[in-house]
Residue frames relative to the residue before (quaternion, step in Angstrom):
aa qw qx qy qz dx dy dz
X 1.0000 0.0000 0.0000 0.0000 0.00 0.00 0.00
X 0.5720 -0.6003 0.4839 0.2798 3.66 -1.08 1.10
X 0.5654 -0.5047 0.5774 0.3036 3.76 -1.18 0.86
X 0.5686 -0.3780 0.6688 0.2942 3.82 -1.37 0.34
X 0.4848 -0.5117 0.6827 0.1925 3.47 -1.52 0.75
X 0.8300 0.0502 0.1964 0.5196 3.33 0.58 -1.74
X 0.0345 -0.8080 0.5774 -0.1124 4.11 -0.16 1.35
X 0.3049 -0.6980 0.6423 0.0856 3.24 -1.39 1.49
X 0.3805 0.7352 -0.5540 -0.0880 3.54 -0.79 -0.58
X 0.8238 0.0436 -0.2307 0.5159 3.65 -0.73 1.13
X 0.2468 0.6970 -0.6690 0.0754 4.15 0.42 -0.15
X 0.0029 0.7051 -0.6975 0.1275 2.87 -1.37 0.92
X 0.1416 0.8150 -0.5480 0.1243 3.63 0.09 1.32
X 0.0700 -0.7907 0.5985 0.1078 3.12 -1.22 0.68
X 0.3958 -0.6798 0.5507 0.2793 3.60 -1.51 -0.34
X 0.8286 -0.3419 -0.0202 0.4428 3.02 0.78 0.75
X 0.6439 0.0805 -0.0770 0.7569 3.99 1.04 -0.72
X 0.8681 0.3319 -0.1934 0.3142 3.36 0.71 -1.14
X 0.5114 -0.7476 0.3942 0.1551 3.84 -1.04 0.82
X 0.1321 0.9333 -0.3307 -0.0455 3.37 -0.14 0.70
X 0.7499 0.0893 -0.3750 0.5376 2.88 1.61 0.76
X 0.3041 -0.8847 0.3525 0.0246 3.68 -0.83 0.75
X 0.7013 -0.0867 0.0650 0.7045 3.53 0.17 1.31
X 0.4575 0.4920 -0.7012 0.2386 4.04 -0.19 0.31
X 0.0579 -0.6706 0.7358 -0.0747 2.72 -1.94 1.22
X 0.1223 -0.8290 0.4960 -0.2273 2.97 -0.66 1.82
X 0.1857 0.7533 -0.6309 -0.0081 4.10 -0.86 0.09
X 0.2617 -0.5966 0.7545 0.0791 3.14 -1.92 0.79
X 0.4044 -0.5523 0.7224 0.0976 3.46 -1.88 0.74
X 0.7396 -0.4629 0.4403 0.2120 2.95 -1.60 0.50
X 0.8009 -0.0381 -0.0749 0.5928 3.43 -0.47 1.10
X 0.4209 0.5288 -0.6865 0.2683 4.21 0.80 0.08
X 0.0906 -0.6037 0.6754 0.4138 3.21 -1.82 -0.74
X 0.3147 -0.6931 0.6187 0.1946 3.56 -1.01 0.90
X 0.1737 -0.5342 0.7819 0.2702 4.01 -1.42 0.12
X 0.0016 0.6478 -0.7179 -0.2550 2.96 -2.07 0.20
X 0.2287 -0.7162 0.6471 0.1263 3.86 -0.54 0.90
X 0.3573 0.6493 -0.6707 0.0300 3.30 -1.81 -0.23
X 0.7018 -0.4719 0.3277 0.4213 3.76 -1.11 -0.42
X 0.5979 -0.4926 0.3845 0.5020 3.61 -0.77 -0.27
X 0.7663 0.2893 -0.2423 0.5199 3.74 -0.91 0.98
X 0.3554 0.7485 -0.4354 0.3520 3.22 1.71 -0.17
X 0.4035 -0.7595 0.4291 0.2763 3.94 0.99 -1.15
X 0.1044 0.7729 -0.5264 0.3386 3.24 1.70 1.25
X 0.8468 0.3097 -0.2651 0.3418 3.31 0.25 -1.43
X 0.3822 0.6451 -0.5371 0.3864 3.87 1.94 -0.55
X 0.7717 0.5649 -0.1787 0.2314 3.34 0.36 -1.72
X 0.5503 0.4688 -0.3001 0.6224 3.92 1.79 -0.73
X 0.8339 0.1877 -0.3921 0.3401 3.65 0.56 -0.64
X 0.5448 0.4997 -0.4781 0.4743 3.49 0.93 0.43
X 0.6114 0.4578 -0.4461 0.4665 3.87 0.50 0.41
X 0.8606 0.2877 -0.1853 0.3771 3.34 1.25 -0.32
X 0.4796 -0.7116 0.1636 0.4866 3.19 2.23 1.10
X 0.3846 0.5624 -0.7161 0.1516 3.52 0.42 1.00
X 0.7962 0.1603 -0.2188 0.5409 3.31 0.51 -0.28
X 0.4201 -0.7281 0.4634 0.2806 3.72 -1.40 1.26
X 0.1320 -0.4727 0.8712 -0.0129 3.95 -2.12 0.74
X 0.7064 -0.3216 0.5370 0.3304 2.08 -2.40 1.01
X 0.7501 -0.4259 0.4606 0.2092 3.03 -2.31 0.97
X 0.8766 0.2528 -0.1522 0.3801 3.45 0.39 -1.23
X 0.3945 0.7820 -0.4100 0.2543 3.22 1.51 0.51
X 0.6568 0.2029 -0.1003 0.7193 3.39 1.26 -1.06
X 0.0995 -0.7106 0.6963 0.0199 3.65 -1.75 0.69
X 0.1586 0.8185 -0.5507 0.0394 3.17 -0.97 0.50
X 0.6181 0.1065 -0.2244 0.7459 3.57 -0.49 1.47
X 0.7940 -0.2512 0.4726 0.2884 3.60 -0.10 0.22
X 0.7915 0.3324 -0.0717 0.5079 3.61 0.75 -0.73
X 0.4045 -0.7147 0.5393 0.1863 3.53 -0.84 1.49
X 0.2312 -0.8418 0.4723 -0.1219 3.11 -1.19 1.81
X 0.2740 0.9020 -0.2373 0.2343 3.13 1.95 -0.54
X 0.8580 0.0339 -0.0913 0.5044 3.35 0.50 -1.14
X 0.3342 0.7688 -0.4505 0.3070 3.82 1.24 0.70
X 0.6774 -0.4677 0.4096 0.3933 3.24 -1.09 0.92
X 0.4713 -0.4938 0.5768 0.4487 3.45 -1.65 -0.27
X 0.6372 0.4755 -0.5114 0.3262 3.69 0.57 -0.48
X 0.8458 0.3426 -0.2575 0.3177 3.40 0.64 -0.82
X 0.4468 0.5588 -0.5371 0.4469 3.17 1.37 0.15
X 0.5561 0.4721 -0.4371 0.5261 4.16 0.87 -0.53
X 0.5872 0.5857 -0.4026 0.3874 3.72 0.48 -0.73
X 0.5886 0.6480 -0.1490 0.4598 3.43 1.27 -0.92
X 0.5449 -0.6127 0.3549 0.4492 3.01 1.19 -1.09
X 0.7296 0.4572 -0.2880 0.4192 3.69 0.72 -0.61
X 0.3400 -0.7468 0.5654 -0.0832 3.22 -0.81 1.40
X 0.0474 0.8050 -0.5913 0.0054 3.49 -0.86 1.09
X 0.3579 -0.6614 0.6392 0.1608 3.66 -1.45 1.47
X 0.1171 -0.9206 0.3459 0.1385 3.68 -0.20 1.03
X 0.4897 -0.6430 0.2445 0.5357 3.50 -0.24 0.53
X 0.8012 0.2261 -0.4085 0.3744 3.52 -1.66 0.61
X 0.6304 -0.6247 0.3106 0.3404 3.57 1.80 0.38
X 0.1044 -0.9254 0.3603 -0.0535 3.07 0.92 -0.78
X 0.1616 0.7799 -0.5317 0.2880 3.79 1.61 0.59
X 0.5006 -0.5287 0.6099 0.3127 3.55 -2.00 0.44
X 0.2110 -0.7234 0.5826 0.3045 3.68 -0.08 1.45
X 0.5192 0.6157 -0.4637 0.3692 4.23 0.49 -0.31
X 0.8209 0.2964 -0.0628 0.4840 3.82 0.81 -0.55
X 0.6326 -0.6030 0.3519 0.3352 3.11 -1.26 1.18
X 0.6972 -0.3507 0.4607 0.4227 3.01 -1.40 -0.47
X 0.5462 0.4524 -0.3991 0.5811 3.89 0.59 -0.66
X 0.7221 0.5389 -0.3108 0.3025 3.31 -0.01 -1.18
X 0.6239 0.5025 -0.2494 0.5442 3.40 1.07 -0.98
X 0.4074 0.6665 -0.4446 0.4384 3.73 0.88 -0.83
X 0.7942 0.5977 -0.0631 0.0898 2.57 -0.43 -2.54
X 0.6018 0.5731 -0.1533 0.5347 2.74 1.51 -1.77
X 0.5354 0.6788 -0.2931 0.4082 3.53 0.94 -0.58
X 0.7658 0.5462 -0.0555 0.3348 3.26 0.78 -1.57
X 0.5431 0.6841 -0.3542 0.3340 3.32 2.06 -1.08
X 0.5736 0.6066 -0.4161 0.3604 4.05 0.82 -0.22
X 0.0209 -0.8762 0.4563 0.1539 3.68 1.59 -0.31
X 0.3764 0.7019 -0.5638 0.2187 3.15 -0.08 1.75
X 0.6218 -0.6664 0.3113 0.2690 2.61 -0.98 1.37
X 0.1910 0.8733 -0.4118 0.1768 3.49 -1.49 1.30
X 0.3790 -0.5876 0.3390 0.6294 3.81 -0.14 -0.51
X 0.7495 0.4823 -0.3758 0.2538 3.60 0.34 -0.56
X 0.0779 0.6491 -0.7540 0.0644 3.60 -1.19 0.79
X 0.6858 -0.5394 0.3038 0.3826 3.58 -1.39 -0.43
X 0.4168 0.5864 -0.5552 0.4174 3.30 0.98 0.84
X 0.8846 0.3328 -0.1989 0.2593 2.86 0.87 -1.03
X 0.4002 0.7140 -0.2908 0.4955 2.96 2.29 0.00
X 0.6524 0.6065 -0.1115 0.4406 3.59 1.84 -0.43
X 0.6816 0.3608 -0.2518 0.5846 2.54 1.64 -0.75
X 0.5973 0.4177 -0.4911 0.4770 3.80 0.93 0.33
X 0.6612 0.4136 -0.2008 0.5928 3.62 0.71 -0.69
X 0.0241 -0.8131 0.5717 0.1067 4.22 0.11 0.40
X 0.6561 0.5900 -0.2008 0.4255 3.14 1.15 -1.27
X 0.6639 0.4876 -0.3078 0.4763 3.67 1.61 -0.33
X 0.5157 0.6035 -0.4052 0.4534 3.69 1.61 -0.03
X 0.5600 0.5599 -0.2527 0.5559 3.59 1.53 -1.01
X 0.7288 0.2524 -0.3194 0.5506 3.58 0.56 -0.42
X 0.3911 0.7129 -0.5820 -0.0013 3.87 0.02 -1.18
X 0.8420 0.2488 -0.3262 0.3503 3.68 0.60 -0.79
X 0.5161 0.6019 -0.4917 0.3600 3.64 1.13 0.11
X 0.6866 -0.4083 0.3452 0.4927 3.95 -1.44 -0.01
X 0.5077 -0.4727 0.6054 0.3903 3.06 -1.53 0.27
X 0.5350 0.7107 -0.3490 0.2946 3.76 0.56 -0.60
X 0.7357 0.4342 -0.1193 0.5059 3.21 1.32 -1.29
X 0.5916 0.5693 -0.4022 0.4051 3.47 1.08 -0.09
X 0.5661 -0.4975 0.4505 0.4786 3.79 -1.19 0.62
X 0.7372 -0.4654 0.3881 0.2989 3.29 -1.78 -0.16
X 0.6281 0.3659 -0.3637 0.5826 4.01 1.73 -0.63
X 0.5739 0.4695 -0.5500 0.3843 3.69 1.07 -0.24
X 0.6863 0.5560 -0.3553 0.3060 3.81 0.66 -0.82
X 0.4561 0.6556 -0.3097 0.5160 3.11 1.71 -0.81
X 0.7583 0.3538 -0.3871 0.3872 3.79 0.32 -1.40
X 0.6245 0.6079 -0.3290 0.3636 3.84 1.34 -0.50
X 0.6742 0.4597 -0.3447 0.4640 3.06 1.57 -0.52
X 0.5276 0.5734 -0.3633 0.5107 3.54 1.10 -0.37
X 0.6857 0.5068 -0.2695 0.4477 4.02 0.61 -0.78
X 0.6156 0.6294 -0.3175 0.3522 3.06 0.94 -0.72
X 0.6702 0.5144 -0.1518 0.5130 3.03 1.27 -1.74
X 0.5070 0.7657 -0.2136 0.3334 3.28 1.23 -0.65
X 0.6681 0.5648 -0.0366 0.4829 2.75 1.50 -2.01
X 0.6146 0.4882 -0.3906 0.4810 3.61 1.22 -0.17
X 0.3662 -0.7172 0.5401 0.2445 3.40 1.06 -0.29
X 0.3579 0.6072 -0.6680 0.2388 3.97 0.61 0.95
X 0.8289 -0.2759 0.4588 0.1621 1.82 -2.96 0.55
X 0.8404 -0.0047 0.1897 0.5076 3.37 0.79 -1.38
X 0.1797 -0.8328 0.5221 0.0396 3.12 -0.50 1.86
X 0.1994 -0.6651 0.7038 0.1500 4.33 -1.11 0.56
X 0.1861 -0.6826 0.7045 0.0557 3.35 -0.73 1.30
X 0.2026 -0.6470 0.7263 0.1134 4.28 -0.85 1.06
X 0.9116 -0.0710 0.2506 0.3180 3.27 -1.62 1.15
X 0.1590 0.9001 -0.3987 0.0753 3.57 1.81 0.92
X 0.6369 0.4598 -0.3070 0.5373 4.07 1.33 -0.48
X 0.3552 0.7484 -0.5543 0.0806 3.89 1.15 -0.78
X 0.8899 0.1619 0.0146 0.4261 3.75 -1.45 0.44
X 0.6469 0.6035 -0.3005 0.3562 3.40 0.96 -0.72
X 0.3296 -0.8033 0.4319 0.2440 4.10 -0.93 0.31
X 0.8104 -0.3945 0.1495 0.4066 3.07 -1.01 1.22
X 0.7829 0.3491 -0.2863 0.4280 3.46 0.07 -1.16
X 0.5217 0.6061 -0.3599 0.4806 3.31 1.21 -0.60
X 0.5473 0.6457 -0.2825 0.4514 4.15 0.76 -1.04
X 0.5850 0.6926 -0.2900 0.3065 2.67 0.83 -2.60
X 0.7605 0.4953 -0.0823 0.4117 3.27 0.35 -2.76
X 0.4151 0.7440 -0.2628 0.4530 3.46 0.98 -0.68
X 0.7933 0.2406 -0.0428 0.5577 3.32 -0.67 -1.68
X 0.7858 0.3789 -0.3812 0.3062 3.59 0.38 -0.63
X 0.6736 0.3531 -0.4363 0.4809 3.59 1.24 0.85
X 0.2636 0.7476 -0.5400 0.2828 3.00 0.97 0.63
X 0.7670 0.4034 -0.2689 0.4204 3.66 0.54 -1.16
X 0.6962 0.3957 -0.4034 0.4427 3.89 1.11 0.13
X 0.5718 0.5364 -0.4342 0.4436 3.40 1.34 0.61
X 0.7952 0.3821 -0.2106 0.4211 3.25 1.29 -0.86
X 0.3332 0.7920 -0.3053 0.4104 3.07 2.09 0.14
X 0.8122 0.3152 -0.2458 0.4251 3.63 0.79 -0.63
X 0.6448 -0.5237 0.2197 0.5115 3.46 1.22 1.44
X 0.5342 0.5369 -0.5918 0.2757 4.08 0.37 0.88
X 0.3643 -0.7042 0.5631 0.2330 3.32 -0.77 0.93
X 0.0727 -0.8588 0.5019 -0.0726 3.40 -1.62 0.81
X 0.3804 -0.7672 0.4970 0.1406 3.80 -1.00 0.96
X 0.0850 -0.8787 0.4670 -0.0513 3.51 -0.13 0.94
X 0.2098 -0.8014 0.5599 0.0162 3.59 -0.24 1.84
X 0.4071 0.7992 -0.4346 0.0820 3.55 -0.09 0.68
X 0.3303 -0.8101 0.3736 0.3084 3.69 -0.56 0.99
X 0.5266 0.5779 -0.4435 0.4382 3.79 1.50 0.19
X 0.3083 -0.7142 0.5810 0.2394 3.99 -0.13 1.16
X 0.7824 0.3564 -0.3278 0.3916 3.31 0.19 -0.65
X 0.6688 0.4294 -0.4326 0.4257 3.46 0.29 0.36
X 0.4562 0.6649 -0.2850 0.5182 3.48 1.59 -0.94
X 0.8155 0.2729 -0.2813 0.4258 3.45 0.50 -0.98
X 0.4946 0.6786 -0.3244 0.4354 3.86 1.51 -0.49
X 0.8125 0.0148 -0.2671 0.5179 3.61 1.03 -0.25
X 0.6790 0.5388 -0.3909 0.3096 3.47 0.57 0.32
X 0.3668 -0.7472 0.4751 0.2852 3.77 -1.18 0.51
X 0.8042 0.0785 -0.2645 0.5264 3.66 0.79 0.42
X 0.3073 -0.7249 0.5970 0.1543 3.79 -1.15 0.16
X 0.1891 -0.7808 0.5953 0.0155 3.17 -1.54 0.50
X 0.0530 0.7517 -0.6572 -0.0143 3.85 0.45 0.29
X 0.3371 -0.6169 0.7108 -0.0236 2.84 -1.51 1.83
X 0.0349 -0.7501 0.6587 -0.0470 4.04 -1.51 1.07
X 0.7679 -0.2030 0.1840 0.5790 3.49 -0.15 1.22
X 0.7877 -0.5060 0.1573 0.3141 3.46 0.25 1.14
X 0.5470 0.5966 -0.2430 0.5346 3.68 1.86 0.90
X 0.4664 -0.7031 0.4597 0.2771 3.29 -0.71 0.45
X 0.0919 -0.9309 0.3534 0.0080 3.60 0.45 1.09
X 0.6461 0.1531 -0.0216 0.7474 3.50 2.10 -0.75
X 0.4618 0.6491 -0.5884 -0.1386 2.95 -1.67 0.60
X 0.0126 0.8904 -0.4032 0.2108 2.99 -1.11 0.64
X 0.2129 -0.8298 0.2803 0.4331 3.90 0.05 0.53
X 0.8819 -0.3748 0.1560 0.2397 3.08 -1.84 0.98
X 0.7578 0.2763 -0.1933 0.5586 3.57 0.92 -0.81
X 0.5816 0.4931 -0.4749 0.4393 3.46 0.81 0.71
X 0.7799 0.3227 -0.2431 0.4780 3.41 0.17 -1.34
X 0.6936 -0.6294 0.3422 0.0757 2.54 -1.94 1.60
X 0.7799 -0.3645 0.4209 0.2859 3.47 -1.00 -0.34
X 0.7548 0.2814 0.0161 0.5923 2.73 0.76 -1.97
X 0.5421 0.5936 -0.4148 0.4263 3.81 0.96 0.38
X 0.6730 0.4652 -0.1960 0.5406 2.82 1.07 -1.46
X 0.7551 0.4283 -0.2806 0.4095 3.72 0.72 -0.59
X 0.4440 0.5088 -0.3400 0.6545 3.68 1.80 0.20
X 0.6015 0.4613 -0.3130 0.5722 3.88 0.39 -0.91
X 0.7764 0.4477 -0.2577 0.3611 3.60 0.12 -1.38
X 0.8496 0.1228 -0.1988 0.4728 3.76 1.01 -0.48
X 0.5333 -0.6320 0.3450 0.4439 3.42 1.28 0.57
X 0.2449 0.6546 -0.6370 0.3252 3.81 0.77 0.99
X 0.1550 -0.6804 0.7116 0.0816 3.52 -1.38 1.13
């Protein structure tokens, strides 16, 4: 059987006094894309920034490629390859759109994605590229925050809370580039509080409960009512 791309076993992160996730043990495959759903405080977003070294764990808690990543910076855990879209997006409100791109690109690994081709998924970001990122709606800031990460060309991309605040049609545009990003074999972690979409493009789930792994299982199997027992701690 093939190693995990990406292997949890015991994370345990806190924020200082207080704990917010406990013992989750988790793994992704090569090219899968996993959702993780749950409520708010559930520890989706602990769990995206502690895979991608905003916040430090024990070394051997998280692996990836084989290799304990746990207590690596965020640069080099991106150096690695794994690229996080963070929630509220998080763009340099001082810099254009290109600029924000760009910044993306500074890890120079080799890949398909640069800003043609970030342009051609995002059109509406060629029409803007030299104004602020400031001025752009929230799904346009979203598509900058998604390109950006893009722009690093990883292995593995963690989408934070990827519909948050944002309107339907805007989602709609969203999900529907989802399959030409994950199309060229990059595997991916999907925070998202709409279940039904979460399950529409992913091949396994996780439902996070008060900082535990309460469901898993892949997407076209598990029930409703599992996920909705998992999802509010109902025994």
């Amino acid at each position: 059987m093939a190693e995990p791309l990406l292997s949890i076993k015991g994370l345990d992160s806190h924020y200082g006094d207080f704990q917010a996730l406990y013992g989750v043990d988790m793994s992704l495959a090569e090219g899968e894309v996993l959702a993780i759903i749950g409520a708010n405080g559930a520890g989706k977003t602990t769990l995206m920034r502690s895979i991608s070294g905003l916040m430090s764990n024990g070394a051997s808690q998280i692996t990836y490629r084989s290799q304990h990543i746990g207590a690596l910076r965020a640069d080099e855990v991106a150096a690695r390859g794994i690229a996080l879209v963070p929630e509220g997006r998080q763009l340099f409100p001082s810099l254009s759109v290109e600029e924000n791109l760009l910044i993306g690109g500074r890890m120079h690994r080799k890949g398909p994605w640069d800003l043609t081709a970030v342009f051609e998924l995002f059109p509406i970001l060629k029409e803007r590229r030299a104004v602020p990122s400031t001025s752009l709606s929230g799904g346009q800031q979203q598509m900058v925050a998604i390109g950006r990460a893009l722009m690093s060309n990883p292995d593995l991309i963690l989408f934070d809370e990827i519909s948050l605040g944002l309107a339907p049609i805007i989602i709609k545009s969203i999900y529907e580039a989802l399959p030409g990003i994950v199309g060229t074999g990059m595997s991916a972690m999907i925070v998202e509080q709409d279940i039904s979409k979460a399950l529409s493009v992913s091949d396994r789930l996780y439902c996070l409960q008060e900082g535990r792994v309460a469901l898993e299982g892949a997407s076209n199997e598990v029930s409703r009512e599992a996920i909705s027992a998992a999802y509010f701690g109902v025994t």
